[in-house]
TIPATOR-631148 format. One record per residue (C-alpha): residue number from 1; x, y, z. Coordinates in Angstrom, 1 decimal, padded with zeros to 4 digits, m for minus. Layout:
N
+-----+--------+--------+--------+
! pos !      x !      y !      z !
+-----+--------+--------+--------+
! NUM !      X !      Y !      Z !
...
+-----+--------+--------+--------+
# end
This chain:
435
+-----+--------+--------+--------+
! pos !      x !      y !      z !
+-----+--------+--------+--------+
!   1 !  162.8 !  166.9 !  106.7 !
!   2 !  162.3 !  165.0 !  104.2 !
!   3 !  158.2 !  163.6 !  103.6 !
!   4 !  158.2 !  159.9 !  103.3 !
!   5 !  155.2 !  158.4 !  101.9 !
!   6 !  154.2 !  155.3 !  103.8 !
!   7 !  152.5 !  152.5 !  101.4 !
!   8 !  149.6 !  151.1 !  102.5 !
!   9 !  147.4 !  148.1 !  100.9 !
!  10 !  144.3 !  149.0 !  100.0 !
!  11 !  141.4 !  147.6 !  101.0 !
!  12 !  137.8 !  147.6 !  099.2 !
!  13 !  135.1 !  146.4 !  100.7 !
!  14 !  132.0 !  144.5 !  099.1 !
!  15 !  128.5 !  145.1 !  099.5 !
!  16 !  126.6 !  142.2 !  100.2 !
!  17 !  124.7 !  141.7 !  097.5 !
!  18 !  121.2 !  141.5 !  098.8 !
!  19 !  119.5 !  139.6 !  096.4 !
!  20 !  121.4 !  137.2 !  096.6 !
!  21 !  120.8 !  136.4 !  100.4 !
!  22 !  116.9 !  136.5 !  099.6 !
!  23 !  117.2 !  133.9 !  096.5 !
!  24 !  118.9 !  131.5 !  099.0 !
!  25 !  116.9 !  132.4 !  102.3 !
!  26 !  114.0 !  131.9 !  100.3 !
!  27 !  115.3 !  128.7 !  099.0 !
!  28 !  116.4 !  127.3 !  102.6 !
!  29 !  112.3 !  128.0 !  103.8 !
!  30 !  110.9 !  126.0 !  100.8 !
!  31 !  113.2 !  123.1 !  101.5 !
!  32 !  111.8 !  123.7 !  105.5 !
!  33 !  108.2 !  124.2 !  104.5 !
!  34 !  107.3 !  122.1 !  102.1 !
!  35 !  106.6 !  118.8 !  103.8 !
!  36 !  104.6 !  121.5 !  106.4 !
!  37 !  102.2 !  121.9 !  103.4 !
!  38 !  102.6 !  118.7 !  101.5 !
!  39 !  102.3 !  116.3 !  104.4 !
!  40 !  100.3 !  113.0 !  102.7 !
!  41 !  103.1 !  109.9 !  102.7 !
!  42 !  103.3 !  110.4 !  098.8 !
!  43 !  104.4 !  114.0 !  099.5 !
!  44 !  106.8 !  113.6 !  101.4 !
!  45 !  108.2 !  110.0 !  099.2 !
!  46 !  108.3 !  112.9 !  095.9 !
!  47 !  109.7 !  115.6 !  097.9 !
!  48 !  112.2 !  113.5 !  099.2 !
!  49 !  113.0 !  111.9 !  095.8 !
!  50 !  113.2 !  115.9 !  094.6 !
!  51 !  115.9 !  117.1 !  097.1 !
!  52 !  117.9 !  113.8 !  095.3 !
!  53 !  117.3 !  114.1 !  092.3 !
!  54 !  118.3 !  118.2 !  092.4 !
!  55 !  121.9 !  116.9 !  093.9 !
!  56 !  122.3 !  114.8 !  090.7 !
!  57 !  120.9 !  116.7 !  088.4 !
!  58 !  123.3 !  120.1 !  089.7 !
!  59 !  126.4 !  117.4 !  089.6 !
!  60 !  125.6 !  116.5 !  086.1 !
!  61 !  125.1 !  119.8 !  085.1 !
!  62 !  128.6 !  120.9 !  086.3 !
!  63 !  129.6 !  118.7 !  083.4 !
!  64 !  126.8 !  119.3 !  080.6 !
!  65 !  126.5 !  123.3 !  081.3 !
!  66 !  129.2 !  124.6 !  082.9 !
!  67 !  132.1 !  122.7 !  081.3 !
!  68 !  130.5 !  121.7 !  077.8 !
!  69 !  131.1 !  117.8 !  078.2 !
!  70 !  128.0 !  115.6 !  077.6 !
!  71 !  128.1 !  112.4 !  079.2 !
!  72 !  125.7 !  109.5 !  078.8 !
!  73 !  126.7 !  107.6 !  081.6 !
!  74 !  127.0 !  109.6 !  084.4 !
!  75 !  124.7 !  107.8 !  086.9 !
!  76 !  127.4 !  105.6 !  087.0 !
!  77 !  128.4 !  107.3 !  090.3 !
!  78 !  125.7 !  107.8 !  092.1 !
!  79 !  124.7 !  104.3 !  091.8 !
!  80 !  128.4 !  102.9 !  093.0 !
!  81 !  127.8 !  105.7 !  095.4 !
!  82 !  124.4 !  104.0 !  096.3 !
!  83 !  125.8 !  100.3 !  096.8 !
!  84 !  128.9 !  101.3 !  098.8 !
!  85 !  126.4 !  103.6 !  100.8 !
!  86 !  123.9 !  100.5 !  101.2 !
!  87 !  127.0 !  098.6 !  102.2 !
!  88 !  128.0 !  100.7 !  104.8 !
!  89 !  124.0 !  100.9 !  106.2 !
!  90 !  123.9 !  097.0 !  106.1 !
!  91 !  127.7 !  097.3 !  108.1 !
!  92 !  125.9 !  099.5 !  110.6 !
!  93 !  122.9 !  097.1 !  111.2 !
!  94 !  125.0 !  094.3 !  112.1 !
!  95 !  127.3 !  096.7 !  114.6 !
!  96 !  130.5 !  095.8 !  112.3 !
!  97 !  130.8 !  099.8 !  112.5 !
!  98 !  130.5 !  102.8 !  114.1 !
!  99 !  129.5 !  105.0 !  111.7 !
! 100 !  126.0 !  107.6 !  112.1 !
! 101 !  123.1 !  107.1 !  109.4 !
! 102 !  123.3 !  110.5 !  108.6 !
! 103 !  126.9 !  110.3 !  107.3 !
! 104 !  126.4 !  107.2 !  104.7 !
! 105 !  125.5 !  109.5 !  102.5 !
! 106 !  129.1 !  110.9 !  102.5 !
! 107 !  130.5 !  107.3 !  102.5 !
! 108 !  128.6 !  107.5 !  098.8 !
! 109 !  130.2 !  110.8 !  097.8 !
! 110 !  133.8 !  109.4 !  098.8 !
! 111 !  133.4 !  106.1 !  096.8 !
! 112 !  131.8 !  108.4 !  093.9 !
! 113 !  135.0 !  110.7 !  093.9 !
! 114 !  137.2 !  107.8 !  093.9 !
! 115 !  135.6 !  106.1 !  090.8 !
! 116 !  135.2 !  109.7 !  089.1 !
! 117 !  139.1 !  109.4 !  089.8 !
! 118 !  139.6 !  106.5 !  088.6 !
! 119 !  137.5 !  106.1 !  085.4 !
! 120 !  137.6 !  110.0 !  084.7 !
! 121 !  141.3 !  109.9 !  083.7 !
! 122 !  140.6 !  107.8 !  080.8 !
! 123 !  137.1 !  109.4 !  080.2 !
! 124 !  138.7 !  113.3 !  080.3 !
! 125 !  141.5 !  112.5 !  077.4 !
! 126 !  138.8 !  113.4 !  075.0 !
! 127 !  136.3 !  115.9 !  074.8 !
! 128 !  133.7 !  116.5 !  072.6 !
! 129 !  132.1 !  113.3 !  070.9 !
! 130 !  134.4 !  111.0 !  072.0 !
! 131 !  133.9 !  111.8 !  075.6 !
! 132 !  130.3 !  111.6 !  074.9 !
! 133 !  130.9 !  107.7 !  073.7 !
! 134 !  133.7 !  106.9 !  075.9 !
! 135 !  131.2 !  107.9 !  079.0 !
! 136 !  128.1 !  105.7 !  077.3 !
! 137 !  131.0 !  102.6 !  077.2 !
! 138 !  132.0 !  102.7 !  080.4 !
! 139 !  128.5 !  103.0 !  081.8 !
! 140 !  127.5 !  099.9 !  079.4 !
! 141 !  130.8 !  098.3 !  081.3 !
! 142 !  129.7 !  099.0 !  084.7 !
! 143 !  125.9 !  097.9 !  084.4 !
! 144 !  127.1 !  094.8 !  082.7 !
! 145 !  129.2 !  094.4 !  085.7 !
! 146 !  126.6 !  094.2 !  087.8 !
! 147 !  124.7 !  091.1 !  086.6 !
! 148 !  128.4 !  089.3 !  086.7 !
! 149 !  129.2 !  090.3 !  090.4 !
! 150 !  125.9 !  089.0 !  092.4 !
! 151 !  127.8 !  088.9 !  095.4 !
! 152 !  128.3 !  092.8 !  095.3 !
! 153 !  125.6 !  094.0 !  093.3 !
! 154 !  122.6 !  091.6 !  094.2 !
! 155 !  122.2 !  090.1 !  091.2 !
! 156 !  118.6 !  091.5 !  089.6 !
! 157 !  117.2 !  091.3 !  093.4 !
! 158 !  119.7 !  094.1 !  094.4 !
! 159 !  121.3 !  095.4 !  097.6 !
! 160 !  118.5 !  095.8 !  100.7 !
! 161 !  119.0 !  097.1 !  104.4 !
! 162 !  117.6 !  098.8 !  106.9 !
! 163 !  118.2 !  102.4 !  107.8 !
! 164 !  116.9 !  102.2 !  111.1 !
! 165 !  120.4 !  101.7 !  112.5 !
! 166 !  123.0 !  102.5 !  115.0 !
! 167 !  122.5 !  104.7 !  118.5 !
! 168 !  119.8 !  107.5 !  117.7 !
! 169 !  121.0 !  111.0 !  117.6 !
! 170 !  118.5 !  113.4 !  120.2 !
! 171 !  115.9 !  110.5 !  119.8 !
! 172 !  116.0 !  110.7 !  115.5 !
! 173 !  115.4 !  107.2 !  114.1 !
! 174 !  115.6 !  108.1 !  110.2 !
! 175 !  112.3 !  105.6 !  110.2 !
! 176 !  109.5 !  107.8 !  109.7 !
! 177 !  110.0 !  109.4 !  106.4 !
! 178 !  109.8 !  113.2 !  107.7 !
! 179 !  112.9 !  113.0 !  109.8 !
! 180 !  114.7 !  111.5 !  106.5 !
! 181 !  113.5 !  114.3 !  104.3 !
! 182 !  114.7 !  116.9 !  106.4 !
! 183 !  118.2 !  115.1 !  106.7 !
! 184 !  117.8 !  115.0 !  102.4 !
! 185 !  117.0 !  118.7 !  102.9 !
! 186 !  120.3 !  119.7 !  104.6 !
! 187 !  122.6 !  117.7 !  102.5 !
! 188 !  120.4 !  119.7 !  099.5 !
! 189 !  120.7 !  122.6 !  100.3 !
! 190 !  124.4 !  122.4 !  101.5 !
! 191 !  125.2 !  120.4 !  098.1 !
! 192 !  123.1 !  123.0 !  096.3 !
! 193 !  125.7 !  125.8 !  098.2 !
! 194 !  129.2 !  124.0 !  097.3 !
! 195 !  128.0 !  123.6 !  093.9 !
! 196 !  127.3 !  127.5 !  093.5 !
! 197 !  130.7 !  128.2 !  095.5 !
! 198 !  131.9 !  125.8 !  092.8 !
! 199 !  131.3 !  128.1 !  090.0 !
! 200 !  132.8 !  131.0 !  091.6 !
! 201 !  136.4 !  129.8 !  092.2 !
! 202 !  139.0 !  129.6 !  089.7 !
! 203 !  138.8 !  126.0 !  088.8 !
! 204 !  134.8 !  127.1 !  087.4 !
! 205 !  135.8 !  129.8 !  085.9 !
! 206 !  138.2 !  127.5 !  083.9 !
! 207 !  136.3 !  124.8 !  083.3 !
! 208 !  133.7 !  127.8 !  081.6 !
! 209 !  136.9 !  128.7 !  079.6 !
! 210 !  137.3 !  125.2 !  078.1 !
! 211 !  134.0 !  124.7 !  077.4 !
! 212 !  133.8 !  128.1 !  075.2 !
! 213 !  137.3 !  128.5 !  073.9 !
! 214 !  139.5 !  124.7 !  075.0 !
! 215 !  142.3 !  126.2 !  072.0 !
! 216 !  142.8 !  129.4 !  074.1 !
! 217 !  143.2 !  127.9 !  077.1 !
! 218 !  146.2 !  125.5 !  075.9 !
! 219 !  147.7 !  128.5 !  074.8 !
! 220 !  147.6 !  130.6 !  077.6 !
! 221 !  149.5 !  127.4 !  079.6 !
! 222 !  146.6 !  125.5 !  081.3 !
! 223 !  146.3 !  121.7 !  080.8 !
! 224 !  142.5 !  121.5 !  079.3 !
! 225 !  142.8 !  117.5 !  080.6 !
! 226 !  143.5 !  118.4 !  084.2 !
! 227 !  140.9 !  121.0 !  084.0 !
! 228 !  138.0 !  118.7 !  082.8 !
! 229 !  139.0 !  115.9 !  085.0 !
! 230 !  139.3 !  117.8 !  088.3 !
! 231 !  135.5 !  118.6 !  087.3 !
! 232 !  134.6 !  115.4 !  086.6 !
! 233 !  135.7 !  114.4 !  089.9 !
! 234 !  133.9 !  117.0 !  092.0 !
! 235 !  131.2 !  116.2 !  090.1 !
! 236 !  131.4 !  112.5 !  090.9 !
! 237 !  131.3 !  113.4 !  094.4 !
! 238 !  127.8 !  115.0 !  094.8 !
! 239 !  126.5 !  112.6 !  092.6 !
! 240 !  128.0 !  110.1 !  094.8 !
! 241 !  126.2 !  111.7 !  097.4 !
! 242 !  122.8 !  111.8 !  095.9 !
! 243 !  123.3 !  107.9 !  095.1 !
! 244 !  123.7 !  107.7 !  099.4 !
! 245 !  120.7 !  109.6 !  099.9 !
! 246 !  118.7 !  107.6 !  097.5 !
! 247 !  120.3 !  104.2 !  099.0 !
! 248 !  118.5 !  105.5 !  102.3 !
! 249 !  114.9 !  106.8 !  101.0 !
! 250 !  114.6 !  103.6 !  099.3 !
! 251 !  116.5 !  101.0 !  101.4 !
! 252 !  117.1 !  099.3 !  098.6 !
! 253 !  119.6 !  099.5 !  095.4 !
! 254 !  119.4 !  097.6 !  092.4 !
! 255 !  121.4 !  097.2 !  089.1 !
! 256 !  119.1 !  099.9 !  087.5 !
! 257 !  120.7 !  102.8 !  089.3 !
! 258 !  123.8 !  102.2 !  087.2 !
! 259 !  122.0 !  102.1 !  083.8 !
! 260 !  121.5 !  103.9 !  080.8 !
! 261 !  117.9 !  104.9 !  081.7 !
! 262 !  119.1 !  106.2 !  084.7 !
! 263 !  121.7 !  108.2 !  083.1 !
! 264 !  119.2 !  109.6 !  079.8 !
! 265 !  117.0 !  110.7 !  082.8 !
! 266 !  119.8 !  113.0 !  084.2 !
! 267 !  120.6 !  114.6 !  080.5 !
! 268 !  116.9 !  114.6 !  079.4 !
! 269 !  115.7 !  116.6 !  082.8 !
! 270 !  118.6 !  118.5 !  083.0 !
! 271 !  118.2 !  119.7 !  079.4 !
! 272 !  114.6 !  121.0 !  079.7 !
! 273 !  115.3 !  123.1 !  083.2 !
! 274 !  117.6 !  124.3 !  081.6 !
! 275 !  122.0 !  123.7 !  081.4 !
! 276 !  122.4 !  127.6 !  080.7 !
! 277 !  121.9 !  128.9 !  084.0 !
! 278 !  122.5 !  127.5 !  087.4 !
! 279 !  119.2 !  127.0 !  088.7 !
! 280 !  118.0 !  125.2 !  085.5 !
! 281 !  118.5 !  121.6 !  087.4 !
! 282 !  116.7 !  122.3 !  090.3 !
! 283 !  113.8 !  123.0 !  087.5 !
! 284 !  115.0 !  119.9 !  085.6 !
! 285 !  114.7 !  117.9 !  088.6 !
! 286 !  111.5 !  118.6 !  089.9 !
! 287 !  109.9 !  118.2 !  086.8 !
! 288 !  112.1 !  114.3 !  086.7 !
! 289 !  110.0 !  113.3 !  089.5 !
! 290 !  106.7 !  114.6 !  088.7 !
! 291 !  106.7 !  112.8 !  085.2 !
! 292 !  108.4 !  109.8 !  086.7 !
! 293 !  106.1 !  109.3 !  089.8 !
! 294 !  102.7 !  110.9 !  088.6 !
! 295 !  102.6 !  111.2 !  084.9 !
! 296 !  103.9 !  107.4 !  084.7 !
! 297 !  100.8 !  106.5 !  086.8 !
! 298 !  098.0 !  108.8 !  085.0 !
! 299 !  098.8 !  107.5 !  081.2 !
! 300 !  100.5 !  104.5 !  079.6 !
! 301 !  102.1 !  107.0 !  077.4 !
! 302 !  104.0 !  109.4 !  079.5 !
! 303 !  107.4 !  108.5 !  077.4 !
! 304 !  105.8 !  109.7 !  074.5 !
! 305 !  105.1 !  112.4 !  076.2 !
! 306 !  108.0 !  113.3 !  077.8 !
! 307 !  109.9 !  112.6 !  074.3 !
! 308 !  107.7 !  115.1 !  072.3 !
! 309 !  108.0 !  117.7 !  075.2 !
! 310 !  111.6 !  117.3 !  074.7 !
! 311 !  111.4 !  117.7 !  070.9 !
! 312 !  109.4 !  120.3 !  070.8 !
! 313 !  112.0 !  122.7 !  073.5 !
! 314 !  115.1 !  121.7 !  071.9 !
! 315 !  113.1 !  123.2 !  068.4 !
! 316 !  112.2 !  126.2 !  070.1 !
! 317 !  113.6 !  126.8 !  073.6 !
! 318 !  117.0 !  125.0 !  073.4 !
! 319 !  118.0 !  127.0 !  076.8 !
! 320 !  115.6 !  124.8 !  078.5 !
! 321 !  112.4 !  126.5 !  080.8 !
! 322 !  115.1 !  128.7 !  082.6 !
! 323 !  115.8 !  129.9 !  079.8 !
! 324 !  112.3 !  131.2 !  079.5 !
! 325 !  112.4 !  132.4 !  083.2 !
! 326 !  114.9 !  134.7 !  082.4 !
! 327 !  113.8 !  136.3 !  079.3 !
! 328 !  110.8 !  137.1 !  081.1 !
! 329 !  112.0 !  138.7 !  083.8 !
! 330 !  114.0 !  140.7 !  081.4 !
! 331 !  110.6 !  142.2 !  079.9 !
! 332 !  109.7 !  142.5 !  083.6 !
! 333 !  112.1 !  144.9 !  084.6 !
! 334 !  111.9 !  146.8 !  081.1 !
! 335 !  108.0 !  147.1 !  082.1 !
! 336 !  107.1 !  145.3 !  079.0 !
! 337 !  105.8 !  141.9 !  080.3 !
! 338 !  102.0 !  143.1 !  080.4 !
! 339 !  102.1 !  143.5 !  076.9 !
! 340 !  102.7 !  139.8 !  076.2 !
! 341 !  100.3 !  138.2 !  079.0 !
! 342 !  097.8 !  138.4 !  076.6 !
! 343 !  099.5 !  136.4 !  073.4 !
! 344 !  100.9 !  133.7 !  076.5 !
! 345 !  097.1 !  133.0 !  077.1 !
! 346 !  096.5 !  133.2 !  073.4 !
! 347 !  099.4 !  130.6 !  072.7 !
! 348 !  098.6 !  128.6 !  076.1 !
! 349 !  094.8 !  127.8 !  075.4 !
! 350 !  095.6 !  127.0 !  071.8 !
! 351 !  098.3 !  124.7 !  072.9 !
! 352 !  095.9 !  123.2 !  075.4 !
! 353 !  093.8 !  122.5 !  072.3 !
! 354 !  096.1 !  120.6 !  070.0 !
! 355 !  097.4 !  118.3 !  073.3 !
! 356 !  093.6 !  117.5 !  073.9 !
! 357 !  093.5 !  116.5 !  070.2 !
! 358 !  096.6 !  114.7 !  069.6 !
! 359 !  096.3 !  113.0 !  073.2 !
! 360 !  093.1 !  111.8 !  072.2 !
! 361 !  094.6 !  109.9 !  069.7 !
! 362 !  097.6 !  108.6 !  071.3 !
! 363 !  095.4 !  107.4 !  074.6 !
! 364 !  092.9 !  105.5 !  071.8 !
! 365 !  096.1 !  103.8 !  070.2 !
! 366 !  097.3 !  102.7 !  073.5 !
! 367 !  094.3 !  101.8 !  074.4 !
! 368 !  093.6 !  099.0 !  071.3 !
! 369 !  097.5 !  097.9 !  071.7 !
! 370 !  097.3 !  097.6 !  075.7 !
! 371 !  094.3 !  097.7 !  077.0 !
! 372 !  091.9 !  096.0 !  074.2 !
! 373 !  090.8 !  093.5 !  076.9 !
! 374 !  089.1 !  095.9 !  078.7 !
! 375 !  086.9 !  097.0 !  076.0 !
! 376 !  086.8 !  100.0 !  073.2 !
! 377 !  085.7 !  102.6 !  076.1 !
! 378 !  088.1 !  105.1 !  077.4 !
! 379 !  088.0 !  108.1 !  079.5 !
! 380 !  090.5 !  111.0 !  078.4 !
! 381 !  090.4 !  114.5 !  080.4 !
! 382 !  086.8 !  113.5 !  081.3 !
! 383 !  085.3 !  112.6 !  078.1 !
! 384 !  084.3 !  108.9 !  077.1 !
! 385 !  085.8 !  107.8 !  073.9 !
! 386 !  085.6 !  104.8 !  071.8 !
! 387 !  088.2 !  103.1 !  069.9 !
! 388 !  086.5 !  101.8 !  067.6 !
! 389 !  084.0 !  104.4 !  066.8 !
! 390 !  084.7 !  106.7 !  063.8 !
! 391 !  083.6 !  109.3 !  065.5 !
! 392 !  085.6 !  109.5 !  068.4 !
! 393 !  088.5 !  109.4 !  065.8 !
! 394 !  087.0 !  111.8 !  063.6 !
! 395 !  086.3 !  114.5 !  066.6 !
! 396 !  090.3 !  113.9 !  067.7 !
! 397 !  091.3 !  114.5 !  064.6 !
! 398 !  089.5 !  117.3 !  063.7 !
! 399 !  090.0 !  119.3 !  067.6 !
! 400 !  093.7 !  118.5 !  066.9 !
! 401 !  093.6 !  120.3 !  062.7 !
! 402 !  091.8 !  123.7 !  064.5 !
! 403 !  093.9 !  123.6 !  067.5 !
! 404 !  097.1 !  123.5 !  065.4 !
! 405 !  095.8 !  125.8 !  062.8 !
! 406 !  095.2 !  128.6 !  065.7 !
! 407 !  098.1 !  128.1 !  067.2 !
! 408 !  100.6 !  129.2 !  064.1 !
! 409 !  098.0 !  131.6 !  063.6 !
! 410 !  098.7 !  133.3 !  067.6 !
! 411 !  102.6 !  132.3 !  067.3 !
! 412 !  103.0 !  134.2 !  064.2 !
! 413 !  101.2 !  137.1 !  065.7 !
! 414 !  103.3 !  136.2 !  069.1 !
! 415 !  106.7 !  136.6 !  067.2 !
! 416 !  105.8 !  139.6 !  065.4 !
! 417 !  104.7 !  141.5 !  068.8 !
! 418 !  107.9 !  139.7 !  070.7 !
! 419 !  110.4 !  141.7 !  067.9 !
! 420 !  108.4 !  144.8 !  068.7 !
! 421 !  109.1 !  144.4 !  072.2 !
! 422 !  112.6 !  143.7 !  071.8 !
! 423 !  113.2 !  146.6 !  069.6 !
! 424 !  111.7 !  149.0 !  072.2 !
! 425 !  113.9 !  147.6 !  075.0 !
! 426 !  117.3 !  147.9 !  072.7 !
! 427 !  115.9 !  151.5 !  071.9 !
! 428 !  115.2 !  151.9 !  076.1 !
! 429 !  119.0 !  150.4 !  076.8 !
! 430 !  120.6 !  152.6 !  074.3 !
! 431 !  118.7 !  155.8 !  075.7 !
! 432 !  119.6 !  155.0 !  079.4 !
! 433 !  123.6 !  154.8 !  077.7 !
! 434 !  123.4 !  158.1 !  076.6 !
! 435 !  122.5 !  159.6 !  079.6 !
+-----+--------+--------+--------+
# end
């Protein structure tokens, strides 16, 4: 008798990959227990304003990082997303419909998606460059259009409404502003878990394709157009979403959302978490509202600030702080990072150094441009200062000489010990590949 062999599929199974589930368990309880620890009014307003500005931020990076395509004016969408979202809140109020609160901000998302549709068809014929100028015209087009269209966009007094609205859902109002942070938390987290998924399916792994290699692509038969739109349109939809969320944390929505400040915010923030790796956003984010709700408030030149922060990490840490993150943890698991704790110290305090000098002098110009009304004095880091003294100049100046003096001195020695440590961990990689 004859021995037939009967085919059978074969199945592999997957291990769970462990870490993974801890990263993201980890990240659900920090969304849950933060306002738990941070619980003044202004805590919960930044935290609030975080869980936002990390949906936008991700939804821009799916552009900027993950398919190559810089655009400078994305917040287009998540302010349409905001007035349609505002719109639909105000339509609520009045009982003209039936809609929950805590779906507007999907109302956003939708209206989002449908201009990402629209606009990104034209926008995606071009990459490179030209995508980067066709985005800033069209955001130049929309903000212009709304100062013409009052009766839509509010005019410079903008949209306002009340999200306090509709039947309650198990006795939740969305008034008091811990029940609308956790709503802001769910869509976070579940906008921060599509976006991931995002990167994982075929579409990502394409749009990664184009962004390294677009001439391969067309030849192996895909359409590099079709690609970039279809992500510029998923895209538009969680920033449309973020734009819904932000129309209910502030109730209000004016012509600024749609702006080019708006936008430079997204790239600029995005840039120094980091575009490289996926949680580089979230960092990016965070750090948005911190300089945009505390640093505005402790100095008169926070932009300054911000723009020589951002100079000084494209110079030497173009991959943004994640960037950083990363390389670290590499010397971690080599069992190297102790040896570099010291020079980070080293660098860290003589850093410290030159900002105390050089802010000195920036907080004394400010001061005689803005402030000369109130008198010469000034208090910066705790020390009285006086514009119009010499010595007050001459001390800034001279902290600022020695601190940068000491600091090339420790980043030389930092860069020479760094290439140490990277030669022992190639030596330690190929070792481990013999074995």
């Amino acid at each position: 008798m004859p021995h037939i062999h009967e085919s059978r599929p074969h199945v592999h199974f997957r291990p769970y990959n462990v870490g993974r589930w801890i990263v993201w368990g980890l990240y659900a309880l920090m969304l849950a227990v933060a306002p738990l620890i941070w619980t003044s009014s202004l805590s919960l307003t930044m935290l609030s304003q975080m869980g936002i500005a990390i949906i936008a931020c991700l939804a821009f990076n799916m552009l900027l990082g993950q398919g190559g395509m810089l655009s400078f004016g994305h917040a287009v969408y998540s302010g349409l997303g905001s007035f349609f979202a505002i719109h639909t809140l105000n339509l609520v109020s009045n009982g003209s419909l039936s809609l929950p609160v805590s779906a507007i901000p999907l109302v956003g998302g939708l209206f989002g998606a449908l201009f990402a549709a629209l606009l990104g068809w034209v926008t995606t014929k071009k990459a490179g460059t030209p995508f980067a100028m066709i985005t800033l015209g069209v955001g130049e087009l929309v903000w212009a259009m709304s100062l013409m269209f009052p009766g839509f966009f509010g005019g410079e007094c903008g949209i306002s409404g009340n999200r306090v609205a509709g039947e309650r859902f198990f006795g939740i109002s969305f008034g008091p502003q811990i029940e609308l942070y956790y709503l802001i938390a769910i869509y976070t987290f579940v906008c921060t878990a599509a976006m991931f998924a995002f990167t994982r399916t075929p579409l990502g792994r394409m749009l990664n394709a184009v962004r390294d290699n677009p001439e391969r692509v067309e030849f192996i038969g895909y359409n590099t157009q079709y690609v970039r739109y279809f992500a510029f349109v998923a895209s538009g939809l969680f920033m449309g979403i973020s734009g819904g969320l932000a129309a209910l944390n502030f109730e209000i929505v004016t012509a600024e959302v749609v702006g080019a400040a708006r936008s430079g915010a997204y790239l600029l923030f995005t840039f120094l978490g980091g575009a490289v790796f996926f949680f580089g956003p979230i960092i990016g984010a965070v750090l948005m509202v911190l300089a945009l709700v505390l640093l505005s408030e402790l100095t008169q030149a926070w932009l300054l600030y911000l723009g020589l922060v951002f100079t000084f990490m494209v110079m030497y840490a173009p991959g943004g702080i994640s960037s950083l993150i990363m390389m670290n943890l590499r010397l971690a698991s080599f069992g190297k990072l102790r040896q570099v704790w010291t020079s980070y110290l080293a660098l860290g305090g003589t850093a410290f150094v030159v900002l105390a000098g050089a802010g000195a002098m920036i907080e004394m110009v400010y001061h005689l441009q803005l402030n000369q009304a109130l008198g010469p004095t000034l208090t910066f880091m705790g020390v009285p200062l006086d514009a119009h003294s010499f010595d007050s100049w001459f001390g800034a100046a001279f902290v600022l000489v020695v601190g940068v003096a000491l600091f090339e001195l420790t980043r030389r020695q930092f860069t020479r010990q760094w290439g140490q440590v990277q030669e022992e961990i190639e030596k330690e990689i190929k070792r481990r590949e013999s074995l």
